[in-house]
VOPAVEX-963483 format. One record per residue (C-alpha): residue in one letter; x, y, z. Coordinates in steps of 0.05 Angstrom, whole numbers, plus 5000, padded with zeros to 4 digits. Example, Ala and Ser with C-alpha at 12.3 -4.5 7.8 and 13.67 -1.06 7.14 Angstrom:
! VOPAVEX-963483
a524649105156
s527349795143
END
This chain:
! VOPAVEX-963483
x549164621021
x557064791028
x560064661088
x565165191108
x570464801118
x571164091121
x575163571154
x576762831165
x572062751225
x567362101244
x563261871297
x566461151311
x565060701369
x571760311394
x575159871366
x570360061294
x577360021248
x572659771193
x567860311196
x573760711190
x576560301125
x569660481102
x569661151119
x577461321088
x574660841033
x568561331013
x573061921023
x579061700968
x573761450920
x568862110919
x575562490914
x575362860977
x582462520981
x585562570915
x591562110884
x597462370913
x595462650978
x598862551033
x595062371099
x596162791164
x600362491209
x597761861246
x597462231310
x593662711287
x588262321245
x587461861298
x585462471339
x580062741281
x577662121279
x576961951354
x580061321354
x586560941389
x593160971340
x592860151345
x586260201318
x588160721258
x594660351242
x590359681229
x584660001179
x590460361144
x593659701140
x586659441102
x586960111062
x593459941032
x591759221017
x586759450980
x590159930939
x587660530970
x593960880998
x601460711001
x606260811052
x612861101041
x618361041098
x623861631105
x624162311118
x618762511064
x614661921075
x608061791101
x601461531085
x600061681006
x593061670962
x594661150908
x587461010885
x585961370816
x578761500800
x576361110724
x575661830696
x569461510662
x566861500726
x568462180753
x563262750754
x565163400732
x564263980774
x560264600755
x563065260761
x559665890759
x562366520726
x559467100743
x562267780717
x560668550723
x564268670653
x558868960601
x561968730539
x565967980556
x566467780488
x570268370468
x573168560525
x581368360528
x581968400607
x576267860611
x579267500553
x586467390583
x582567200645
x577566670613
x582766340571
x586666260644
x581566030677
x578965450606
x585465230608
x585864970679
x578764750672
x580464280617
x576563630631
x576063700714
x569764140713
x564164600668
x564465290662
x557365640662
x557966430649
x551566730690
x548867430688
x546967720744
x539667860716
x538767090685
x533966660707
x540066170716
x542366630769
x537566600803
x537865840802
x543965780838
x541466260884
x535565750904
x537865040886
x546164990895
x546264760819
x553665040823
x559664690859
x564665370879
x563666030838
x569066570800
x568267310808
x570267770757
x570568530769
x564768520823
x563769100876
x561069340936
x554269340899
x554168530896
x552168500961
x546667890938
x552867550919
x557167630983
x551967421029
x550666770999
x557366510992
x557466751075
x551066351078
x552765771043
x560265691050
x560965620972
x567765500949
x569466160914
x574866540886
x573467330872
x578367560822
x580768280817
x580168870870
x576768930939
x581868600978
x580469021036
x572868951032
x574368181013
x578968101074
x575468341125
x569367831110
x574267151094
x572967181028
x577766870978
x580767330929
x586867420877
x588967930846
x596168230816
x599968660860
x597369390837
x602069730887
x608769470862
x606569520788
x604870330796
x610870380840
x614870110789
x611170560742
x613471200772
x621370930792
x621070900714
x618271610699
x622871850761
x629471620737
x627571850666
x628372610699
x620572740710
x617473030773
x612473380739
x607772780740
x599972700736
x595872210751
x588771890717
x585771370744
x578871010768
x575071050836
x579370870898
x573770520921
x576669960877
x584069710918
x587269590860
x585970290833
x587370500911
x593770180911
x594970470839
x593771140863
x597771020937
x604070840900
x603471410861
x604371840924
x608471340958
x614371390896
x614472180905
x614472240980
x620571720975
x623672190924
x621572920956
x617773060901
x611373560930
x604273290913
x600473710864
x593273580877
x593173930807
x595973440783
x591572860799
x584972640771
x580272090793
x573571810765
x569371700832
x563171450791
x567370990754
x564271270683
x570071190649
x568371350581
x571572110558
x574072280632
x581172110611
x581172470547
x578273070580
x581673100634
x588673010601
x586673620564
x586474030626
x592173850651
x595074040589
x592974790592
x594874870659
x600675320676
x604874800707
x603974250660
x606373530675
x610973270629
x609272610645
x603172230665
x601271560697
x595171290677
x591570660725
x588070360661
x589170130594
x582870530555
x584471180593
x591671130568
x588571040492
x584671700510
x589172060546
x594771940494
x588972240435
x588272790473
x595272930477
x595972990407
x590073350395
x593173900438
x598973920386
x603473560430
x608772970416
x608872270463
x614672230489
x618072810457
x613573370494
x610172880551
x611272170570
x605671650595
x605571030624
x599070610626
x596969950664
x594969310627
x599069070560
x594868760514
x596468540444
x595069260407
x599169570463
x605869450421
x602369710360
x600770460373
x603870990359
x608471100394
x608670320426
x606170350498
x609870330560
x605569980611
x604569540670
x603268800648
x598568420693
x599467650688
x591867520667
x591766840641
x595966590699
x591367020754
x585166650717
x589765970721
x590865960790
x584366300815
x581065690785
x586765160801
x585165420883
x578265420866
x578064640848
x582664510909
x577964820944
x572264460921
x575463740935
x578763790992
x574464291038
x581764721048
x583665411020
x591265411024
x591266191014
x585766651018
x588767200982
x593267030924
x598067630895
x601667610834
x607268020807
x607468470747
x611768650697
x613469410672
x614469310595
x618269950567
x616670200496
x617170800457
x612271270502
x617471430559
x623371840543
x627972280584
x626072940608
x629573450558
x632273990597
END
């Protein structure tokens, strides 16, 4: 069982400074208190630990003797973890990976995020990929097999999930969408930041002349298609451009497959056609930029289109793809990296981590020809 959050606190009878050298002791060598570390104040840990400062001062004195911490004198000084575990000796966490993505091996979004989240892993802990369905689910479920646990692309639907990290207090870290749903329950979540990536998005289309601008995208029920979709209509209210409810389409079932091809091709025969489009995902840009052809039409000459996600192949369609680039190794780097702090230490330094994207311009933007 997890505790929810755990701190440097002992029941010590007076004066009891070597039950506290053991206590300290136990909690460098397990690696609760890694090398490094500084310890609170003396004030303050000889309040957590119920005991006089005289008393702390003396078993800290032991501590160092033995190797255990070092104190540093000056403005930045204090008491410091100098003990470093045999690494022979350590034992390696196991992480869970659960995801809601169909396909993982081929899948480039859970790619970027898996190599991320490998590379910080690298000797400190095993990653075990669990279906939902598995037996080994199930496992961790019933026997805590699993030290803290990653979410990939998981919804309101998971609901299993969410009430046994409440339950349990499981170090976790729930990567991609939800915040608001996440939030409101103290769950830890990161996530790029969706708003200024589609507001950047539309600046781009907007200073290229267009106003005359649809929109595809995925469920709101998703925040990072929400916020996709909100700075969408933020960037035109800002620049007194009137919303066209014409003019925007959005998957509520989350079916992606053919909804932005087909809907790109009525937008296309409407009277008032955009003459550029802002698409909240990578595959519906692929679709929506066949079905612009297929309607005899030239990207960017007769519409422009910017997407969101830039993987590798992004640069090498015709025309190259202008798009939003999420930092997915480096979401899946330090999702993990807060994860593992988490998991030693008993703190969660930030419960909702937001990174920033990148617009990356290619050749399927161009100015609006008069």
């Amino acid at each position: 069982m997890h505790n929810k959050q755990k701190e440097l606190t002992a029941d010590f009878s007076s004066p009891a400074y070597i039950r506290m050298v053991d206590y300290l002791t136990e909690k460098i060598r397990s690696g609760s208190l890694q090398h490094g570390e500084i310890l609170p104040p003396e004030k303050k840990l000889a309040e957590q630990l119920s005991c006089s400062r005289v008393t702390l001062r003396h078993a800290l004195q032991i501590l160092e003797q033995k190797g255990l911490i070092i104190k540093r004198r000056g403005r930045n000084g204090g008491n410091f973890i100098s003990y470093r575990p045999d690494p022979a000796n350590v034992k390696r966490k196991n992480i869970g990976l659960i995801s809601n993505i169909t396909s993982p091996a081929t899948e480039p979004y859970f790619l970027h995020l898996l190599s991320g989240i490998q590379n910080e892993l690298v000797d400190k802990a095993k990653l075990h990929l669990i279906a939902k369905e598995s037996r080994e689910f199930q496992d961790v479920m019933n026997d805590n097999t699993i030290d803290g646990m990653l979410l990939i692309g998981c919804g309101r639907s998971d609901e299993q999930i969410y009430e046994y990290l409440e339950r349990t207090g499981m170090p976790h870290t729930i990567i991609n969408s939800y915040f608001d749903f996440y939030t409101n329950r103290g769950f830890v979540s990161c996530d790029s930041d969706n708003f200024a990536g589609g507001l950047e998005a539309m600046k781009h289309l907007i200073e290229l002349g267009h106003t005359q601008i649809g929109y595809i995208g995925c469920s709101n029920e998703r925040s990072n298609q929400l916020d996709r979709y909100n700075a969408y209509k933020h960037a035109l209210s800002e620049n007194n451009i009137p919303f066209n409810s014409g003019l925007v389409h959005i998957c509520e079932n989350n079916a992606q497959n053919g909804f932005s091809y087909n809907t790109a091709i009525d937008m296309l025969q409407q009277t008032n056609k955009p003459t550029a489009i802002f698409v909240a995902g990578y595959y519906m840009t692929i679709e929506a930029i066949q079905a612009i052809k297929e309607c005899n039409l030239r990207v960017p000459d007769d519409i422009s289109i910017v997407g969101f996600d830039d993987f590798n192949i992004s640069m090498h369609i015709s025309p190259p793809l202008t798009t939003v680039r999420q930092p997915l190794e480096e979401i899946g780097r330090q999702s993990t990296q807060q994860l593992l702090e988490w998991i030693t230490s008993g703190i969660v330094k930030n419960r909702q981590l937001t990174l920033p994207t990148e617009l990356i311009i290619r050749g399927s933007t161009a100015p609006l020809k008069n």
